[in-house]
C-alpha positions in Angstrom: 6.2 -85.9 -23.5 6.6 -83.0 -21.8 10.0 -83.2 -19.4 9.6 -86.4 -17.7 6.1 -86.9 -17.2 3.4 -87.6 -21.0 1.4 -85.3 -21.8 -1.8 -84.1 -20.1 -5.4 -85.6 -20.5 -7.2 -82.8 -22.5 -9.5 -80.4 -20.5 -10.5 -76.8 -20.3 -8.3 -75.7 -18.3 -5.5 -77.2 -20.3 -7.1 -75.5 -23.4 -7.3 -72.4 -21.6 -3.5 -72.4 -20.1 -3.0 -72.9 -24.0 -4.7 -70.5 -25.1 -3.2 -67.5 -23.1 0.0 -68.8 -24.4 -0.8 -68.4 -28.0 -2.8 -65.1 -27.5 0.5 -63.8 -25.3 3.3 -65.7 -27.3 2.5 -67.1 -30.2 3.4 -70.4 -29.3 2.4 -73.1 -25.7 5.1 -72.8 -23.2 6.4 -75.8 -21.9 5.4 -74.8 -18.3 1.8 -74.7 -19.4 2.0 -77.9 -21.0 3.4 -79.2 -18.0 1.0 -77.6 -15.3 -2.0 -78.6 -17.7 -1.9 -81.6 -15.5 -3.7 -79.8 -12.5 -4.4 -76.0 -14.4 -6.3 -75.2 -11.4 -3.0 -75.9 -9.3 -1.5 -73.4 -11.2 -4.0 -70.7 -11.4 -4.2 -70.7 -7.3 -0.6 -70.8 -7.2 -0.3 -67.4 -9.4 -3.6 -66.1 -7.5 -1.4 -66.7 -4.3 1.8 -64.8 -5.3 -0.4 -62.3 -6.6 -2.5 -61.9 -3.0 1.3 -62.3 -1.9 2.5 -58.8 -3.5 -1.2 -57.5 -2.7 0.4 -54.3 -5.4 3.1 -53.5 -3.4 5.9 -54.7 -5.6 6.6 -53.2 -9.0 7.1 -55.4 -12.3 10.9 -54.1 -12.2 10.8 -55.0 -8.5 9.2 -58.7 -9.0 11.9 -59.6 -11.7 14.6 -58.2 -9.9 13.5 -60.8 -7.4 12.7 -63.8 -9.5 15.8 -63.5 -11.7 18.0 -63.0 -8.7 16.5 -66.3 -6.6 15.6 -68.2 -9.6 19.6 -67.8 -10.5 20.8 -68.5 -7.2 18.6 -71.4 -7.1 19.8 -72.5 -10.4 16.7 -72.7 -12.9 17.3 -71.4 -16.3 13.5 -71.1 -17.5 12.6 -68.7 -14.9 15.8 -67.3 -15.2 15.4 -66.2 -19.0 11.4 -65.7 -18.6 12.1 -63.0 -16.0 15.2 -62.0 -17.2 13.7 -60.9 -20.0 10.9 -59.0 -18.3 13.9 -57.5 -16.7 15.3 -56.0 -20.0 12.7 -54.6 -20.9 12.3 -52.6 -17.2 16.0 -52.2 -17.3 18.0 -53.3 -20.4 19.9 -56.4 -21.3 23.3 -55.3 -19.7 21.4 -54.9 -16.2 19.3 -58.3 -16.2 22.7 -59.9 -17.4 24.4 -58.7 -14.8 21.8 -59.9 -11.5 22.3 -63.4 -13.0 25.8 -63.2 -12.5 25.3 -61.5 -9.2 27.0 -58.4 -9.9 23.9 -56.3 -9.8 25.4 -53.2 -12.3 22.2 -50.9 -13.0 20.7 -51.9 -9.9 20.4 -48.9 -7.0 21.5 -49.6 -3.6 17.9 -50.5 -2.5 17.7 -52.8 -6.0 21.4 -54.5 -5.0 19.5 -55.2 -1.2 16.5 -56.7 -3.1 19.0 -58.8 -5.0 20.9 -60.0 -2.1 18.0 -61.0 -0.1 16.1 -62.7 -2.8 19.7 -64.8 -3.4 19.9 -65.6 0.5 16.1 -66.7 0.7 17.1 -69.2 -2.5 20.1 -70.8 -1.5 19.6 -71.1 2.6 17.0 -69.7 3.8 17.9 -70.6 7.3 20.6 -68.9 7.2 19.4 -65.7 6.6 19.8 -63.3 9.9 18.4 -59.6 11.2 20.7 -58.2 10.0 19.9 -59.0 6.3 16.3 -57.6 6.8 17.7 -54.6 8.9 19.6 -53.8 5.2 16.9 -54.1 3.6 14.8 -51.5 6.4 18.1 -49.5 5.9 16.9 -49.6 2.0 13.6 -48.4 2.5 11.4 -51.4 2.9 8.8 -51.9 5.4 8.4 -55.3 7.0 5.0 -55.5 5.3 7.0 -55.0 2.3 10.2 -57.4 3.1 7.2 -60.1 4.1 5.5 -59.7 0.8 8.9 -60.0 -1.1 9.6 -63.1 0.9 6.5 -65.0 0.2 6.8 -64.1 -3.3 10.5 -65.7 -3.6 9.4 -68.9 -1.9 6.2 -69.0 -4.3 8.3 -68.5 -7.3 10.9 -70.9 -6.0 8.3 -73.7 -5.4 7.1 -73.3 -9.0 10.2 -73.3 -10.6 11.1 -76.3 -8.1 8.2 -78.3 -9.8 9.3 -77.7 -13.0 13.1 -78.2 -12.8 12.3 -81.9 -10.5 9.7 -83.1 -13.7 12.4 -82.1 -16.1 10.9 -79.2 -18.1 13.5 -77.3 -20.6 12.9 -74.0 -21.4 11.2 -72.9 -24.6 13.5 -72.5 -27.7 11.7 -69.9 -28.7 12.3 -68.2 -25.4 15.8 -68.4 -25.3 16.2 -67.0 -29.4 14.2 -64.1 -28.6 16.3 -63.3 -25.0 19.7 -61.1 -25.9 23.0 -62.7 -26.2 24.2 -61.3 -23.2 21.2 -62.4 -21.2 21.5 -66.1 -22.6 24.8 -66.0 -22.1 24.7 -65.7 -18.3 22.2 -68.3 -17.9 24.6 -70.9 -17.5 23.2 -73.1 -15.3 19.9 -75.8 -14.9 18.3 -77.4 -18.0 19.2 -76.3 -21.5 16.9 -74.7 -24.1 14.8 -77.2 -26.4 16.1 -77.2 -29.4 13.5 -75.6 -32.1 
């Protein structure tokens, strides 16, 4: 079993989801094991959020994004995955610290990115003009604050599929993230234990 649902019927793209894993990680993510039930899903999914950020949105950008919504939303897989993407653009203290919310090591135009990416995961309707005049005020274009709001609500919809079917995140995942890092991640679905 694989969260709450048994495990996927073998297939190639199953094997191939698999096999990224093991060529990236050394190990199948629970995520793949989980979308190996429609792999084709998934790959349009990522080709989406990719078209989404059409190269206008740095790595350090795109985890400054996930880690902040994903946290606000309350997942902890995404939350480690990209936190850890985020210490290695940043360092440890700084992707600690946009889980929390307090946004240390972020610029001012980082902080805004933050912000948003928090308001779009908690109410989206709540947001307002002036939010996305801060984030003009920052530096952003509206081709840019468009592209950064599709790619929240992408990321949010996966890590909503994965939190609603019960997938933990990867021990390995959460031993190899620092301890400040796994500390702040205090919220959604523990770690599997190894």
């Amino acid at each position: 079993m694989i969260g709450f649902l048994h495990d996927p019927e073998p297939s190639e793209g199953a094997d191939r989801l698999y096999a990224d894993d093991l060529d990236e990680l050394g190990y199948v993510m629970n995520v793949s094991k989980l979308w190996a039930h429609a792999p084709e899903v998934c790959d349009d999914l990522f080709a989406l959020m990719r078209k989404a950020v059409g190269g206008r949105l740095s790595l350090r950008t795109r985890a400054i994004l996930v880690v902040a919504a994903t946290s606000a939303f309350g997942d902890s897989y995404c939350a480690l995955a990209w936190g850890e993407k985020l210490t290695a653009q940043a360092g440890p203290g700084t992707a600690a610290a946009v889980v929390t919310g307090a946004d240390i090591g972020l610029t001012e135009a980082e902080q805004a990115l933050a912000a948003w990416a928090r308001r779009v995961a908690r109410n989206p309707g709540a947001t307002t003009e002036a939010d996305v005049s801060t984030l003009r005020a920052a530096g952003y274009s509206d081709a840019d604050i468009f592209a950064m709001t599709v790619f929240i609500a992408l990321r949010i919809a996966f890590a909503t599929v994965n939190d609603a079917l019960g997938v933990q995140p990867d021990a390995q995942l959460a031993d190899r993230v620092p301890s400040d890092l796994r500390a702040a991640v205090t919220f959604g679905r523990e770690p599997l234990s190894p």
